[in-house]
N, C-alpha and C positions, 0 to 999 in steps of 0.2 A: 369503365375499364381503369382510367386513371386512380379512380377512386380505392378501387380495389391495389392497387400499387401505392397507394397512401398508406391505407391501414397493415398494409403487409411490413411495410418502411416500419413505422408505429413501433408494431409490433415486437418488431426484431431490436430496435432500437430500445424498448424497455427491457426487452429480456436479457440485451447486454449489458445494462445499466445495474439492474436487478442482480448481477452476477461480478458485480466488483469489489476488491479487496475492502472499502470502505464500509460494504455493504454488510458482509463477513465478518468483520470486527464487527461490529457494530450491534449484529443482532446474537453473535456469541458473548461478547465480551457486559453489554449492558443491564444494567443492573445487579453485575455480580459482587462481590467483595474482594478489596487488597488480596484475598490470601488467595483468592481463585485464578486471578490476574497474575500473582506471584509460581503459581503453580504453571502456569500456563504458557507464559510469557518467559519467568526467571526473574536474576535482578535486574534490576532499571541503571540504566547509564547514568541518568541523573534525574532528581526528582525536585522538582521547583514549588515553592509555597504561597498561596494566593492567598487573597480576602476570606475572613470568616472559615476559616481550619481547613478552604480546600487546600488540593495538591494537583498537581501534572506529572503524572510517570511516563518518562520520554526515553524510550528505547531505541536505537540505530543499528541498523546492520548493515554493514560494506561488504560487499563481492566483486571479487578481478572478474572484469570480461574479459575473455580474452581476445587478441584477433581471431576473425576469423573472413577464411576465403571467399572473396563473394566470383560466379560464377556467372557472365552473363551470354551464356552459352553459345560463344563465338570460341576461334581459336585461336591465342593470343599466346605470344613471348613473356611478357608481364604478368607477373600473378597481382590481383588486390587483395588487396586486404582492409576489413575494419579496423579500424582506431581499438587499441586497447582504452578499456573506459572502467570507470569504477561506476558499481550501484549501488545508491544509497538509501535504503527505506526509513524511515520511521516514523513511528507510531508513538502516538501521545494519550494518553489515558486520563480523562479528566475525574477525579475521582473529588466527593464532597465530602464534608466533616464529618460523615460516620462512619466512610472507607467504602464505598458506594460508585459503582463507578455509573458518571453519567451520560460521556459523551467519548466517544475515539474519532482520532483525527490519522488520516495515513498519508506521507507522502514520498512520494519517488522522485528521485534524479539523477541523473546521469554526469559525470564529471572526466574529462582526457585526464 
């Protein structure tokens, strides 16, 4: 029985793995060329120059969260509320000397 609760765990744990934004870039964006990344994506915020003619196209995008009510369903005089927060993603596109892209990198955070 336990056993069968292992693999089920497993299971569920790769398929949410299998379904993450890194995952996504990754198998969209690899192997494609600057101009399909440029189509796709837009222009890059800024793009930095490495060894032997590579580059890193590094895009960011910032979103207000806003507050919002949290309810913990009691009846209370006080209302909460979440922290207004900012979201920041970005995506780094390792692309090689012939404009190739090889590798994407994603990351998220959170800032008050």
């Amino acid at each position: 029985m336990k056993l069968n609760h292992v693999i089920v765990l497993l299971i569920l744990l790769l398929g949410v793995t299998g379904c993450s934004t890194q995952r996504k870039l990754v198998r969209e964006y690899k192997g494609k060329t600057k101009a399909d990344l440029v189509l796709g994506m837009g222009k890059p915020v800024r793009i930095e120059n490495g060894a032997g003619g590579n580059t890193v196209h590094i895009y960011i995008k910032n979103k207000l969260l806003k507050a919002a009510p949290i309810n913990t369903g009691q009846f209370q005089y006080d209302k909460f509320e979440s922290p207004k927060t900012v979201k920041t993603e970005t995506y780094k596109f390792y692309l090689n000397s012939l404009g190739i892209i090889d590798d994407v990198v994603y990351d998220l955070s959170y800032a008050r």
